[in-house]
N, C-alpha and C positions, 0 to 999 in steps of 0.2 A: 534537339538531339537527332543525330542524320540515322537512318533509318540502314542498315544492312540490307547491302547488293545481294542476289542470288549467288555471286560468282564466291564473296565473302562469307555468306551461310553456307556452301556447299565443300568450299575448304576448313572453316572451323569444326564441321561435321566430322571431313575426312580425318582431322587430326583429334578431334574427342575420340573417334572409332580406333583408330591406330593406338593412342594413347590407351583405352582401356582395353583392346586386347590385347597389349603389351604385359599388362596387369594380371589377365587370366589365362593366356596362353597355357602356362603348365599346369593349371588344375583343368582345362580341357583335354591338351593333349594325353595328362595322365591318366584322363578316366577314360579317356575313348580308343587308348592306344597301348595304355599301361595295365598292369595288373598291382593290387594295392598287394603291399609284403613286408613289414616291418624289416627292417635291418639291427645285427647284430652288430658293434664297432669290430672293427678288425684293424690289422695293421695294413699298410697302403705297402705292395709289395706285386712280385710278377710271376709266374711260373711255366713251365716249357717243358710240354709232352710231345717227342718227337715222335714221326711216326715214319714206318718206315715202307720202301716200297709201291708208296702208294700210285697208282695209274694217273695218266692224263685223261681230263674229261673236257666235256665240253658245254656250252652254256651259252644263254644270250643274259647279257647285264647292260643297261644303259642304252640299249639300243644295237648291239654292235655282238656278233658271235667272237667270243673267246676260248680259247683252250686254257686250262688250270690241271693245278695239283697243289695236293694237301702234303706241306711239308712239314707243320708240326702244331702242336693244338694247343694255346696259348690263354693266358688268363691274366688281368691286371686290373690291380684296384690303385689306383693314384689320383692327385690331383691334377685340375686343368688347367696349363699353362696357355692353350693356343688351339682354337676352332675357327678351320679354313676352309669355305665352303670353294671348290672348283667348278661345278659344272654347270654357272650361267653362262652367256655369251658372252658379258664381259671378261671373267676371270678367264677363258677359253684363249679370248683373242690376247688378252695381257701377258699370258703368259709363251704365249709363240705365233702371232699372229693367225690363229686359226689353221695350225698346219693338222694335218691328219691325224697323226700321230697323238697331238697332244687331244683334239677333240679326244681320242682312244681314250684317251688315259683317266682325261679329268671326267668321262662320262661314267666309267667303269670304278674306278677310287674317286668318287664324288666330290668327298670331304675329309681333309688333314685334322686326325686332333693329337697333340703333341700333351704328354704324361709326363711326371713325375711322380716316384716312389720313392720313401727311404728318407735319410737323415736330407738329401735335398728339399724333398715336398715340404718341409714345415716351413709355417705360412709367413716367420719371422727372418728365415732365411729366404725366403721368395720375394716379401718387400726388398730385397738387396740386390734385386737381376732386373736387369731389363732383356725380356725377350721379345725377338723380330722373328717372321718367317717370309722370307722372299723367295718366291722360284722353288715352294710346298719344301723349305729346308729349315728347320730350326736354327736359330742361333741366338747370341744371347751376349750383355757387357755387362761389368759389375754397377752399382747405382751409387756402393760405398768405396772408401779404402781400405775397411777390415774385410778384407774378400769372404765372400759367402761360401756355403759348401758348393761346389761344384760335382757329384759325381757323374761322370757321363753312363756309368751302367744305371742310372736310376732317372737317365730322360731317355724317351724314345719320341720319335714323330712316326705317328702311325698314319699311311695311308688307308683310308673307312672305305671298305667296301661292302655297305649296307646289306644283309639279309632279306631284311623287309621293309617297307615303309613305315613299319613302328620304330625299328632302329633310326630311320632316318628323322624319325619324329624328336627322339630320346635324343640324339644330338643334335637336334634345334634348338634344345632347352638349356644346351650346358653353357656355362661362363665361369670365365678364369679365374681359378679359385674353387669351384666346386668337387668333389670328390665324387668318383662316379666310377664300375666296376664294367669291365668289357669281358667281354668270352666268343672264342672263336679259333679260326684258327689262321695261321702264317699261312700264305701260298705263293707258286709261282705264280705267272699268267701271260699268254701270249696273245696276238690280236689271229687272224685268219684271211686269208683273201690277201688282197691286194694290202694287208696290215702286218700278214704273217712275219714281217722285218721284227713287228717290234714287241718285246722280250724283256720281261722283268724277274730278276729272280730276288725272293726276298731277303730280307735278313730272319733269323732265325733263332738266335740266342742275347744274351747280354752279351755287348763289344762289340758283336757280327757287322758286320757291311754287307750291302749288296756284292757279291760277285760278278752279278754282270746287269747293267743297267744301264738301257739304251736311251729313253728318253731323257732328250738332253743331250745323249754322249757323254754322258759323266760318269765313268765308273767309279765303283768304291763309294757311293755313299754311306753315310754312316749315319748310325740312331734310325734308320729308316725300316720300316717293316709294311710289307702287304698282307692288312690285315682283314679278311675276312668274318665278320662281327653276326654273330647269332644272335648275341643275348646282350641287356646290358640292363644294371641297376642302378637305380637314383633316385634318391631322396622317397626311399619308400613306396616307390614301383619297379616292378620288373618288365623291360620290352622286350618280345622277343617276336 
């Protein structure tokens, strides 16, 4: 029997280690980033406390100073259709070769996670959809010919703009299918400097579109919101 190379124990190694911190990942991250909180069942739904008035501030996120405002305080417990991590250097340069702008963007809203609530989220109408997100946009085809429920006020694609590095945690953990509750609020947000061009203003209600949204040059997106994330529960932790 041939005796294993170093080169061959040192990659069976690496893939025993990856394989079983695949395994414990969220009982790590939940005890060292989570808080334990039993959950009560609720119904998977969204809700919008506008707020009015409020000032432009300013901040550094990602690396990069930005301007913000708080346009309305937002809550959603749905399931996961779609977690889309932006700000390695691949995802950077795939999605516009490395221009300015998009560094901005994808450093600042890190990671896309795309929700449903409502008679869509149920789990036997979701086996019926196929959803794609190309260029941080949801979209989606049917899988049957007795068409699924479709409602568009009950998917949103949320652009994440992590609070903490526990949030960032708590959305490491999610996958499609999971039920998971977010708390935070919708903002504008602009870049500064030699960025100050570029300008997101978010969606804000069920139906809303972005009204003016530069990255890309695409106005009018839709389902789309900048969502600033405080808190978030799952599977019987709270991140915040």
């Amino acid at each position: 029997m041939n005796r294993l190379t170093k080169r061959q124990i040192i990659i069976i190694a690496a893939i025993t280690l990856a394989t079983v911190f695949h395994f414990v990942k969220p009982a790590i991250y939940s005890a060292i980033w989570g808080k334990f909180a039993p959950q009560t069942q609720s119904e998977l739904s969204e809700d919008f406390y506008e707020l009015n008035n409020q000032p432009w501030q300013r901040t550094s996120i990602g690396g990069y100073d930005i301007e913000y405002r708080l346009r309305t305080k937002y809550h959603v417990r749905g399931r996961i259709i779609w977690v889309d991590w932006n700000d390695g250097i691949i995802s950077t340069w795939y999605h516009s070769a490395g221009k300015n702008g998009v560094k901005l963007y994808n450093s600042v809203a890190a990671v896309d996670v795309s929700i449903a609530h409502g008679a869509t989220a149920d789990p036997d109408n979701l086996k019926k959809i196929k959803f794609s997100h190309p260029k941080r946009a949801i979209t989606y085809t049917f899988l049957y010919k007795d068409n699924p429920i479709i409602n568009h006020d009950e998917i949103n694609n949320n652009h994440i703009i992590p609070a903490t590095p526990a949030i960032r945690r708590a959305i490491a953990l999610l996958k499609k299918g999971d039920i998971a509750e977010f708390e935070g609020y919708l903002m504008d947000w602009k870049g500064t400097g030699k960025l100050s061009w570029f300008e997101i203003e978010t969606a804000t209600k069920r139906g809303d579109i972005h009204t003016k949204q530069l990255y890309g040059g695409i106005p009018g997106a839709g389902m789309c919101r900048q969502f600033y994330v405080t808190k978030i529960t799952y599977k019987n932790h709270v991140f915040e």
